[in-house]
NUVEXRO-498563 format. One record per residue (C-alpha): residue in one letter; residue number from 1; x, y, z. Coordinates in Angstrom, 2 decimals. Each point is the difference from the previous one (the first is absolute). Layout:
REM residues N
['a', NUM, [X, Y, Z]]
...
This chain:
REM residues 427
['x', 1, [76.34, -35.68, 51.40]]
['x', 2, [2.21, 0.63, 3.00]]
['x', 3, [-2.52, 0.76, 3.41]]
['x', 4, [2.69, 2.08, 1.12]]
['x', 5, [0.89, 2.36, -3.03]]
['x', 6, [-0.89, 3.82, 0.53]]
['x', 7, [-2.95, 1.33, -1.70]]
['x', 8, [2.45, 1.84, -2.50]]
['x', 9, [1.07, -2.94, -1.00]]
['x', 10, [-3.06, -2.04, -0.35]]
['x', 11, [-1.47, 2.92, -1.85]]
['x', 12, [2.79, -0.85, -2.86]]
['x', 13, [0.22, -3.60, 0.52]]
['x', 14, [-3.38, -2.24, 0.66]]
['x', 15, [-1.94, -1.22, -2.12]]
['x', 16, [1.71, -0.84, -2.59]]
['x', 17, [3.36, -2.03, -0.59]]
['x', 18, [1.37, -0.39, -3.18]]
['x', 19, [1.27, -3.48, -0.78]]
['x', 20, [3.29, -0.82, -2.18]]
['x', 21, [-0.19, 2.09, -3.48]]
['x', 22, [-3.93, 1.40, 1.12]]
['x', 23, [-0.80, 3.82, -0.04]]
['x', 24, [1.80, 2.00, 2.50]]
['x', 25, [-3.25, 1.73, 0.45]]
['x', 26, [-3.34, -1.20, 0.25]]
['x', 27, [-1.75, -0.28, -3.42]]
['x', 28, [-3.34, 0.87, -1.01]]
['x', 29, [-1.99, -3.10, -0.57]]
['x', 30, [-2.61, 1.56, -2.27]]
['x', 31, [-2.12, -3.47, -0.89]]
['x', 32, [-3.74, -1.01, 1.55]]
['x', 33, [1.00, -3.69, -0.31]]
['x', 34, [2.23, -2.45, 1.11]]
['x', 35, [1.00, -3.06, -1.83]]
['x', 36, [0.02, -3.87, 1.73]]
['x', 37, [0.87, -3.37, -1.26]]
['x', 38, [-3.78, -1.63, 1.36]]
['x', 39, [-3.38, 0.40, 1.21]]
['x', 40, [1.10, -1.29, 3.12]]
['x', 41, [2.41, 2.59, 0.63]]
['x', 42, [-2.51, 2.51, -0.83]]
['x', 43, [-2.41, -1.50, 2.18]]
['x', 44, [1.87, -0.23, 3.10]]
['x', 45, [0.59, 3.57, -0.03]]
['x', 46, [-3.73, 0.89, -0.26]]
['x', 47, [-0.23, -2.25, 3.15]]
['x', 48, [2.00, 1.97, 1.40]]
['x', 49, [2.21, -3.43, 0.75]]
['x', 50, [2.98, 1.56, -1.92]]
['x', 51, [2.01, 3.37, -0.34]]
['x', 52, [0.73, 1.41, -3.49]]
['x', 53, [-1.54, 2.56, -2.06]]
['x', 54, [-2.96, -0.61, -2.35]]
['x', 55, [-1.65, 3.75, -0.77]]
['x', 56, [0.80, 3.05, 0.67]]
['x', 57, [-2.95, 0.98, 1.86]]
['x', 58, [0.90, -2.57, 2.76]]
['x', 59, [4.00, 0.73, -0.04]]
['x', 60, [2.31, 1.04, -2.57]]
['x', 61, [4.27, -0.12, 0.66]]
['x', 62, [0.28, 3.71, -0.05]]
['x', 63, [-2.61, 0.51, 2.37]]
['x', 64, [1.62, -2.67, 2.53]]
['x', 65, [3.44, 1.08, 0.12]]
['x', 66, [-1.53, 3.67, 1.23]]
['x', 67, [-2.25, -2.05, 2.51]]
['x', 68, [3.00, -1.88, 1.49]]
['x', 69, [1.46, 3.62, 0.13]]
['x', 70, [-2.75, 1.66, 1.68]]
['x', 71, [-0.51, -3.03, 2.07]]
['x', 72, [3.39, -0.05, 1.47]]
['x', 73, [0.13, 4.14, 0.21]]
['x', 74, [-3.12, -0.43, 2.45]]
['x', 75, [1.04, -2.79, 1.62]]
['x', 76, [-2.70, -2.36, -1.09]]
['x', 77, [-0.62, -3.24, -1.46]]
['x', 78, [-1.36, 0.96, -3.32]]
['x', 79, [-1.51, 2.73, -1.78]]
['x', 80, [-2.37, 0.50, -3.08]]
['x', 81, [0.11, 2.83, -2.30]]
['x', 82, [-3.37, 1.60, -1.45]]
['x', 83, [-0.99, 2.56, -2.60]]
['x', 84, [0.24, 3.09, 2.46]]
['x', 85, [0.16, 0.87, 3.47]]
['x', 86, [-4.49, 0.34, -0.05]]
['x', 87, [0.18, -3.96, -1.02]]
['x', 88, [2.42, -0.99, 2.69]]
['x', 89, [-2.31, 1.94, 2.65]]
['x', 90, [-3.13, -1.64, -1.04]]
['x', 91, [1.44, -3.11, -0.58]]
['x', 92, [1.78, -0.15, 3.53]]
['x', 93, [-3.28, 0.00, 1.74]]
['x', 94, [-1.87, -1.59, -2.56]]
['x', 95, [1.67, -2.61, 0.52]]
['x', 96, [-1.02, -0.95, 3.65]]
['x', 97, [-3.30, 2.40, 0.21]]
['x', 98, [-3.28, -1.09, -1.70]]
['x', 99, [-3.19, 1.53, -0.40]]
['x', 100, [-1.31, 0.68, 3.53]]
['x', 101, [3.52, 0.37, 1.39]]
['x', 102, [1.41, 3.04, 2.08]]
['x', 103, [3.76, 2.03, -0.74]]
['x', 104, [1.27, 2.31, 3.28]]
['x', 105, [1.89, 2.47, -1.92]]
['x', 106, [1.58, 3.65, 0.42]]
['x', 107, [-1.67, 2.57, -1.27]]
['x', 108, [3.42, 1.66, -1.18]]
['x', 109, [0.70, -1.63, -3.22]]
['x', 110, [0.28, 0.56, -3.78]]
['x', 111, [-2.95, 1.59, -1.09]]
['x', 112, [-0.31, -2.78, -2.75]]
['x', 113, [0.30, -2.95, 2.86]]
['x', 114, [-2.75, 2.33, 1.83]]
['x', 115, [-2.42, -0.10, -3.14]]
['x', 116, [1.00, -3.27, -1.10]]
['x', 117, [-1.37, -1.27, 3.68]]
['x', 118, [-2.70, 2.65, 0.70]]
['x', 119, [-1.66, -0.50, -2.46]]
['x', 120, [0.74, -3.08, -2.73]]
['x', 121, [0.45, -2.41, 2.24]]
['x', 122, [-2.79, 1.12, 2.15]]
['x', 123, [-2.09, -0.61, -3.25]]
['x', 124, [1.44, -3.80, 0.04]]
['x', 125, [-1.31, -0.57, 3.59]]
['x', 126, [3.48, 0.62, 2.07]]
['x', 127, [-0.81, 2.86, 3.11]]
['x', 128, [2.93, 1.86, 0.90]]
['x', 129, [0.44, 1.89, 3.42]]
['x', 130, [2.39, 3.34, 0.09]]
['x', 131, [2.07, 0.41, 2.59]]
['x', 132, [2.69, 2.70, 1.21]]
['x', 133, [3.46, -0.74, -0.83]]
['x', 134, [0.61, 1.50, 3.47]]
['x', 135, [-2.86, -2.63, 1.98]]
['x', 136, [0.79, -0.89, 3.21]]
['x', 137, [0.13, -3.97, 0.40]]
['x', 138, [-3.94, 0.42, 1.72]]
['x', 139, [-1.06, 1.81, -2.91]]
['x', 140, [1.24, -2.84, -2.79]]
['x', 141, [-1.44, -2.28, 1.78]]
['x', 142, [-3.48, 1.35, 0.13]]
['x', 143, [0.19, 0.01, -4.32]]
['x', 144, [0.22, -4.22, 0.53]]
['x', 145, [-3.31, -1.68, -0.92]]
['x', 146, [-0.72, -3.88, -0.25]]
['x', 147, [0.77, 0.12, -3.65]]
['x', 148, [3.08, 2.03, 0.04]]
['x', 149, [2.26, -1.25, -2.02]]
['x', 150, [2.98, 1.87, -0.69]]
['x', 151, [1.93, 3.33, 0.88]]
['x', 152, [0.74, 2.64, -2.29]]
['x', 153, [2.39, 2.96, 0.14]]
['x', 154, [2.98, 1.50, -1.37]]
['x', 155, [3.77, 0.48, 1.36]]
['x', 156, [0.26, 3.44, -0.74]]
['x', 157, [-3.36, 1.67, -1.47]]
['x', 158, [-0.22, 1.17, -3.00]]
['x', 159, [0.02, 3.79, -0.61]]
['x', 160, [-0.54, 0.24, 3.80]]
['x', 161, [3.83, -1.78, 1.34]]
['x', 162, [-2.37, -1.25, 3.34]]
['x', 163, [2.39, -3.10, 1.13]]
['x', 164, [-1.73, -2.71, 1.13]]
['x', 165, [0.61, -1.36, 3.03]]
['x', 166, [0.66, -3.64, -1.74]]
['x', 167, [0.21, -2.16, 3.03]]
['x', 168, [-3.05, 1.77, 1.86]]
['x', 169, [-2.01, -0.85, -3.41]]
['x', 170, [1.51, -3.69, 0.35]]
['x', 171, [-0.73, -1.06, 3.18]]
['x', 172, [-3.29, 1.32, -0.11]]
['x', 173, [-0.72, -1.80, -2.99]]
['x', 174, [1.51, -3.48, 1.17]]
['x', 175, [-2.06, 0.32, 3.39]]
['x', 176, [-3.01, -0.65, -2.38]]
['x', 177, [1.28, -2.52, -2.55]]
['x', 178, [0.77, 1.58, -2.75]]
['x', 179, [2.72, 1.54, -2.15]]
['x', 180, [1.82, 3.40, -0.57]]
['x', 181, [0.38, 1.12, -3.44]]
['x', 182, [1.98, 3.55, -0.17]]
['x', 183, [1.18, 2.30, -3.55]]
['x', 184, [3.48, 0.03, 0.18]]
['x', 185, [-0.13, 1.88, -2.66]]
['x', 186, [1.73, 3.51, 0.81]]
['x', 187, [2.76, -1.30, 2.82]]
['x', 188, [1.26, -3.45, -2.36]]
['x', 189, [1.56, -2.19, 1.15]]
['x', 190, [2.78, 1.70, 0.66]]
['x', 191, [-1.19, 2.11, 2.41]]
['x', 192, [-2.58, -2.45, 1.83]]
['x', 193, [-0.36, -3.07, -0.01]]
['x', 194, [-3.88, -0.98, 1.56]]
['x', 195, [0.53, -3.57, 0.57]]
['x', 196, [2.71, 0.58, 2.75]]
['x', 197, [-2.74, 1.67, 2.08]]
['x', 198, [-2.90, -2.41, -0.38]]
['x', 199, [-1.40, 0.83, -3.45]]
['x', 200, [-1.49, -2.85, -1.79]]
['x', 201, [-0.22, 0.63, -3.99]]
['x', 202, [1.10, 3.36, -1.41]]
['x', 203, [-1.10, 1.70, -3.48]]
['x', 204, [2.07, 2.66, -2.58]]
['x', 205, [-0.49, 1.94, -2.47]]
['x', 206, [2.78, -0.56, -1.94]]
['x', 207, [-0.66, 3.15, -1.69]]
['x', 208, [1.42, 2.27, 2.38]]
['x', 209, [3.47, -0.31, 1.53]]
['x', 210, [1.07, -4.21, -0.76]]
['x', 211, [-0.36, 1.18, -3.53]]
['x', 212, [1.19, 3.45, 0.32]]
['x', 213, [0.17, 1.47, -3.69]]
['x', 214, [-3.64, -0.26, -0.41]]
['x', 215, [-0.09, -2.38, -2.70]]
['x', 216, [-1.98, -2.79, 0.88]]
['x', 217, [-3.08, -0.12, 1.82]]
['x', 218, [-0.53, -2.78, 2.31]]
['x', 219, [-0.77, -1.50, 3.65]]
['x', 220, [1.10, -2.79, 2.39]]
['x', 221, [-0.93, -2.06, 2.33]]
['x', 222, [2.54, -2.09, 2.46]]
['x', 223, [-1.28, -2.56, 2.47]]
['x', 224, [2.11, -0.16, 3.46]]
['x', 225, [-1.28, -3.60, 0.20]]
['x', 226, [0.01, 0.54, 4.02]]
['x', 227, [-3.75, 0.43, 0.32]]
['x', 228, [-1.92, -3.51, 1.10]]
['x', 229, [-2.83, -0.27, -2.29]]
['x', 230, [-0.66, -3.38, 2.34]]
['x', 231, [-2.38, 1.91, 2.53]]
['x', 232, [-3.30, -0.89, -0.99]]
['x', 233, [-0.70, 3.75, -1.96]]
['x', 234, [0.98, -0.87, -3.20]]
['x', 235, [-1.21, -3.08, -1.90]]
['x', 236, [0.80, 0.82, -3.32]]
['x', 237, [3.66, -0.36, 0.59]]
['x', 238, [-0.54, -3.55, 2.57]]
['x', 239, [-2.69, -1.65, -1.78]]
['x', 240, [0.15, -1.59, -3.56]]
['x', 241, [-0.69, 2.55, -2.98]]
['x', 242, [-1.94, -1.73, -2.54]]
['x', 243, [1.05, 1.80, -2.51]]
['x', 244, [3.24, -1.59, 0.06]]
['x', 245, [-0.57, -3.48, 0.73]]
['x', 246, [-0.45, 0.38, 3.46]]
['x', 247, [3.37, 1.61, 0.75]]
['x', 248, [0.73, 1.12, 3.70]]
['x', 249, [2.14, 2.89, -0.32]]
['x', 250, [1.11, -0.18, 3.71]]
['x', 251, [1.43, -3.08, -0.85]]
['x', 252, [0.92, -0.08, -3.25]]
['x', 253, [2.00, 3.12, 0.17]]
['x', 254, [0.36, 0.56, 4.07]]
['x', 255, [1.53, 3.18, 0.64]]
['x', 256, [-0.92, 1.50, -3.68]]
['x', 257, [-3.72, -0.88, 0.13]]
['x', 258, [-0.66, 3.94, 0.04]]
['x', 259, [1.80, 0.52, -3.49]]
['x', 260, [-0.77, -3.40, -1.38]]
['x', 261, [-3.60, 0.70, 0.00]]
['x', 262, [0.42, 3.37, -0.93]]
['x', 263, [1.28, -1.07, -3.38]]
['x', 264, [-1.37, -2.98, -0.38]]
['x', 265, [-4.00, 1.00, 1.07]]
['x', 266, [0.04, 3.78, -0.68]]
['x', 267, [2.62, 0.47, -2.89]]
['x', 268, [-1.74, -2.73, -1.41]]
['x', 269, [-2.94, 1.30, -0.40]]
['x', 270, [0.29, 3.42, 0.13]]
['x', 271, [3.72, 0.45, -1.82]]
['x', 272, [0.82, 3.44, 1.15]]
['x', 273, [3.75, -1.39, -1.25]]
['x', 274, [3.14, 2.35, -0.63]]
['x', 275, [1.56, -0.23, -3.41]]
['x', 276, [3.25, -1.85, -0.36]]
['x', 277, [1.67, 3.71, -1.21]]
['x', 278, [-1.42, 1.97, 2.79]]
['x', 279, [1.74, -2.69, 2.37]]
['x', 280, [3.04, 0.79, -1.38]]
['x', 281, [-0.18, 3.95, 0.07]]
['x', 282, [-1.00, -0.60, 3.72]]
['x', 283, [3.36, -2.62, 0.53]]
['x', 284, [1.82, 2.70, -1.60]]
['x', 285, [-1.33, 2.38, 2.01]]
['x', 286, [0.13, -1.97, 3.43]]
['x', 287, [3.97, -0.84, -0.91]]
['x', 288, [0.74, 4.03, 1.06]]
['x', 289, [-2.81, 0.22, 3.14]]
['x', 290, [2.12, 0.37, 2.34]]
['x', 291, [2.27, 2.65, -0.97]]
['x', 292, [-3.28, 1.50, -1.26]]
['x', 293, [-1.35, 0.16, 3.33]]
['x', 294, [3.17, 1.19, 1.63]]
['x', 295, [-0.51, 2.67, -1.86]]
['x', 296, [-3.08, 1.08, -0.45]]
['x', 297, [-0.16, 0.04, 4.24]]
['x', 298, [3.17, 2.37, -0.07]]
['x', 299, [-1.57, 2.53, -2.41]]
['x', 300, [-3.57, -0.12, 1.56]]
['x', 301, [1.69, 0.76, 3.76]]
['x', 302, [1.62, 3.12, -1.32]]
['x', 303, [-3.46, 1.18, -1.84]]
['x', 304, [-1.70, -1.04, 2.88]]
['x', 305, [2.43, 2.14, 2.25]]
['x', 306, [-0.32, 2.87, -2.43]]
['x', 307, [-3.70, 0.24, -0.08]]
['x', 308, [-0.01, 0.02, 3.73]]
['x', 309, [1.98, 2.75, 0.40]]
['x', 310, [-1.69, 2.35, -2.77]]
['x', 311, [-2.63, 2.79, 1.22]]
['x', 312, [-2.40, -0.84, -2.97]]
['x', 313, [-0.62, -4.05, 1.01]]
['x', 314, [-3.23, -0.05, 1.96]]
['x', 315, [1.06, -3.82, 1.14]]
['x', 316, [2.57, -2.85, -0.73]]
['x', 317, [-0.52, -3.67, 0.20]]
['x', 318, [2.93, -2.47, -0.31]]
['x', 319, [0.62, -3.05, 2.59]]
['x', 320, [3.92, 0.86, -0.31]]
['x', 321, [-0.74, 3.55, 1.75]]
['x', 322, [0.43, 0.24, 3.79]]
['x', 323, [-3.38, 1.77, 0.05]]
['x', 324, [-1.68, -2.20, -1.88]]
['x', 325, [-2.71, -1.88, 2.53]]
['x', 326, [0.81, -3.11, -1.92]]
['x', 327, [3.87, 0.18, 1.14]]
['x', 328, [0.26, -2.88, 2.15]]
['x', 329, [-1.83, -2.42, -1.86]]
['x', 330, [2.08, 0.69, -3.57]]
['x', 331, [2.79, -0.61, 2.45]]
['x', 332, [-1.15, -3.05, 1.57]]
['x', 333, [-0.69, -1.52, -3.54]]
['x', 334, [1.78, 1.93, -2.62]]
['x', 335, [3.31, 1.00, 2.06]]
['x', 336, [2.21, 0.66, -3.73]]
['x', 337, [-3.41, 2.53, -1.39]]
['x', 338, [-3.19, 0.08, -0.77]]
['x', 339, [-0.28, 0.54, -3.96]]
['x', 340, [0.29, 3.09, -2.27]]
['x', 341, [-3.36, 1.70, 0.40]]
['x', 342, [-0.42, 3.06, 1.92]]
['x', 343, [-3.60, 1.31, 1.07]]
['x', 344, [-0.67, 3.82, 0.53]]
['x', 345, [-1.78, 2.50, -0.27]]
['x', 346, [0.06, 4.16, -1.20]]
['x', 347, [-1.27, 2.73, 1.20]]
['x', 348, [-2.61, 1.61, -2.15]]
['x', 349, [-1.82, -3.67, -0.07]]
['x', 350, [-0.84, -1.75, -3.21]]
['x', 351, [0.57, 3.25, -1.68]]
['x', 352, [3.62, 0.70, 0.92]]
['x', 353, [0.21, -4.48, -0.39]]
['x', 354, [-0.80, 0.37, -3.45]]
['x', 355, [2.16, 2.90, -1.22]]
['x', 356, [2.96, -1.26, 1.65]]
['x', 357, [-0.19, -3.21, -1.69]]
['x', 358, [-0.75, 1.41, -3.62]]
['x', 359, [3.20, 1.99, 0.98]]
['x', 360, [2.63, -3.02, -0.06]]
['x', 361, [2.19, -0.28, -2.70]]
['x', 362, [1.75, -2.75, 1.28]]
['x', 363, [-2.90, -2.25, 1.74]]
['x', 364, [-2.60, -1.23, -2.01]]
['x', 365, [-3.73, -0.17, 0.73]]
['x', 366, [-0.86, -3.91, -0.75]]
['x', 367, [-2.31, -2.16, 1.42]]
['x', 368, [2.70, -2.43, 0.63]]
['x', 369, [2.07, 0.11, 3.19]]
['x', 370, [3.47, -1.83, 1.73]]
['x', 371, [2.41, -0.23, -3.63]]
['x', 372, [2.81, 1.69, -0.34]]
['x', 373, [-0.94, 3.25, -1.33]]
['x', 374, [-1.71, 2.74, 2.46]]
['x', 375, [-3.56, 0.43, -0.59]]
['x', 376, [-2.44, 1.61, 2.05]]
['x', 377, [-4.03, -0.54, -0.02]]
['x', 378, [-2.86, 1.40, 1.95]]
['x', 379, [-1.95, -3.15, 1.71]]
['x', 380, [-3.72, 1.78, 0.83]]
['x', 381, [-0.26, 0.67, -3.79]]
['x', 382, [1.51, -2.80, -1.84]]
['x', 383, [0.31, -3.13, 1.56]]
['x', 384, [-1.87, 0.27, 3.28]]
['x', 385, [-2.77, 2.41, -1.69]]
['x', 386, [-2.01, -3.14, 0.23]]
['x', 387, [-1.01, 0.47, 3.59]]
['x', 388, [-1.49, 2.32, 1.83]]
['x', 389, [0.91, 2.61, 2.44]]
['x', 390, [-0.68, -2.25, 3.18]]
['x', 391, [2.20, -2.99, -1.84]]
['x', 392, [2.53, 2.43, -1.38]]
['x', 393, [0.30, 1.25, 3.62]]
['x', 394, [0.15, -3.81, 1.56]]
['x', 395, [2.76, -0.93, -2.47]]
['x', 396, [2.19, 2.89, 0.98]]
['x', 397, [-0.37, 1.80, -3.19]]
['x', 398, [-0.36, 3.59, 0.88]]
['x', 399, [-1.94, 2.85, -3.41]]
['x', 400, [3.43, 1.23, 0.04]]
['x', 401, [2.19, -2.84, 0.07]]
['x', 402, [2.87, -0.60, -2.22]]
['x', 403, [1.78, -2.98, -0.87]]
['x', 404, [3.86, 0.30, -0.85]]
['x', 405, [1.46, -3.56, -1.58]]
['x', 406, [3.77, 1.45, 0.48]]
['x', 407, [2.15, -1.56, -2.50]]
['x', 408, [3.88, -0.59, -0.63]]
['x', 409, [0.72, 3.18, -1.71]]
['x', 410, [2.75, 2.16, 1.55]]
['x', 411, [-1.15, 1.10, 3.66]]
['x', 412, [0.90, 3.54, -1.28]]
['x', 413, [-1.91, -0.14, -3.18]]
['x', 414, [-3.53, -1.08, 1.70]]
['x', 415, [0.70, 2.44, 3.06]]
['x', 416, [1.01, 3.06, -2.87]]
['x', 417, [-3.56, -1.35, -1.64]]
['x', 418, [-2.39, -0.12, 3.26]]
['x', 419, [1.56, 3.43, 0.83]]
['x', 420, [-1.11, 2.06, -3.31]]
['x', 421, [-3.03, -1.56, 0.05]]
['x', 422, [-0.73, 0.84, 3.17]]
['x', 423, [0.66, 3.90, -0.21]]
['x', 424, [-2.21, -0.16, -3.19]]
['x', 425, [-3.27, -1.23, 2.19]]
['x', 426, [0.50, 1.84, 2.91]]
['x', 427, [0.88, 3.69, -0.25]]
């Protein structure tokens, strides 16, 4: 693939090239298996001393024409798809955190990602530290231990829209020797790319806005293949796994040793895999993401505009607003928009929240967010209601807190839709 194609084009184009008289699009390879002509042939490729495909839990055609996609989208030097964006999370720091290790992360994240590392990987010996998205340099670096291993956080927080301050989180994190891994999840690639401001490895879920149509449900992860795993912190990538014949995945894969012994190690063994015809809902999807995105900004400006403006909103959050204390930073590192998701809040509290959205006709109320349809949800009660009041409060999900996932409907039609719905909950 061309370095210097646009991301429109690359969104349509890698991956994938069709040779004389193949498919013009990318097939579904729907088999476990993969036939060779020896044993040797086979062999080599469990020694990793050969590249091919030999099951489906290790790599699968489908599945590696949407990597080279997402790989190229973020600017890295491979990615590996997993079974949704929960997997790609815990495998991302699985893969360089142990028992007894240490994760820096911000406190405003999914509520899943918060559960997932609160408590379940507590349980498997990892200790996680939550910071403020908004932490002064001084106050990250007092969340460092001697067994830190990684940083956590996400781009732009999910239901809360806090931007991170990406390079802040970086150079922080590279003072002490280890990586950066950020959710790109709501800006995509499109709208942000981590790696140009220091990030290391970035996760998805694919569920949300790469996909778009809500169709698939999935997760990524994408290696930079900048981050120098040579520094003394992290043996399991510079020392010989046994498992594998004593491979060195510093060496035997330099720049990819990140994603190589994601797949190879964790995949494996834990084979949190995609299936070949969720890959190619999500290549379908990802051919469209940027006009998608285009899009979806445009509408969520002018309901974010609206909402300021009307008597009955208690509070608006969206990074694209002037007022919005995260201004600067979305312009800094999303200069084009944010994503589609508006945060507010009505007066008359939870009350007024939950008429309003039984009153949309247009919007649905889902659990999913970020496709192409509006659909609104209420965090504290679905999927934050895991936490309590003092976490809800640290992840910037207010009781009365509502999250918007604008879609690309008409502008008019979602306005005409907010607007009735709104005169129905507050009289």
């Amino acid at each position: 693939m061309e370095k210097n194609f646009k991301p429109d084009t690359i969104c349509i184009h890698a991956g994938y090239k069709p040779g004389n008289g193949e498919p013009r699009v990318l097939p579904i390879v729907q088999s476990t298996t993969y036939t060779y002509e020896s044993s040797q042939e086979m062999g080599d490729l469990f020694d990793l001393k050969s590249d091919g495909f030999f099951y489906t839990r290790l790599g699968n055609p489908t599945l590696d024409a949407v990597e080279k996609k997402l790989a190229a989208l973020e600017g890295g030097v491979g990615a590996m798809l997993t079974a949704s964006g929960q997997s790609a999370s815990l495998l991302s720091v699985l893969n360089i955190c142990r028992a007894g290790g240490h994760v820096v992360c911000s406190s405003a994240i999914y509520g899943g990602t918060f559960n997932l590392f609160y408590k379940t990987m507590k349980e498997m010996g990892i200790d996680f530290t939550f910071v403020s998205p908004t932490s002064t340099a001084d106050e990250l670096r007092a969340a460092f231990r001697e067994n830190t291993r990684c940083v956590f956080a996400e781009t732009l927080a999910n239901p809360s829209l806090v931007v991170t301050d990406l390079e802040l989180f970086a150079n922080i994190a590279h003072e002490h020797g280890v990586p950066i891994i950020v959710d790109n999840t709501f800006p995509t690639p499109i709208n942000c790319r981590p790696f140009e401001f220091g990030v290391d490895i970035v996760v998805h879920s694919t569920t949300k806005y790469l996909d778009g149509h809500a169709v698939q449900v999935g997760g990524a992860i994408v290696d930079s293949g900048n981050f120098d795993w040579n520094n003394g912190k992290f043996p399991e990538f510079t020392e010989p796994d046994e498992s594998y014949h004593g491979v060195v995945y510093t060496k035997q894969f330099g720049r990819a040793a990140y994603i190589a012994k994601a797949r190879c190690h964790l995949m494996r063994d834990l084979g949190a895999q995609a299936a070949p015809m969720n890959a190619f809902l999500l290549n379908l999807g990802m051919e469209t993401l940027a006009l998608r995105m285009e899009r979806h900004c445009s509408n969520a400006m002018e309901i974010a505009k609206f909402l300021e403006q009307d008597d009955r909103i208690a509070w608006v959050n969206f990074p694209g607003l002037e007022s919005s204390p995260f201004h600067a930073l979305a312009q800094k590192y999303m200069p084009h928009g944010t994503c589609g998701v508006v945060s507010f809040g009505i007066k008359g509290g939870r009350e007024a929240a939950t008429k309003f959205m039984d009153s949309l006709e247009l919007a649905s109320v889902v659990t999913h967010v970020a496709d192409l349809r509006t659909c609104v949800l209420h965090p504290a009660s679905t999927t934050h209601r895991q936490l309590s009041d003092k976490q809800l409060e640290e992840a910037g999900v207010s009781p009365d807190l509502i999250r918007l996932s604008v879609g690309i409907e008409n502008i008019d039609d979602i306005l005409a839709d907010i607007k009735q719905a709104l005169e129905k909950a507050v009289q």
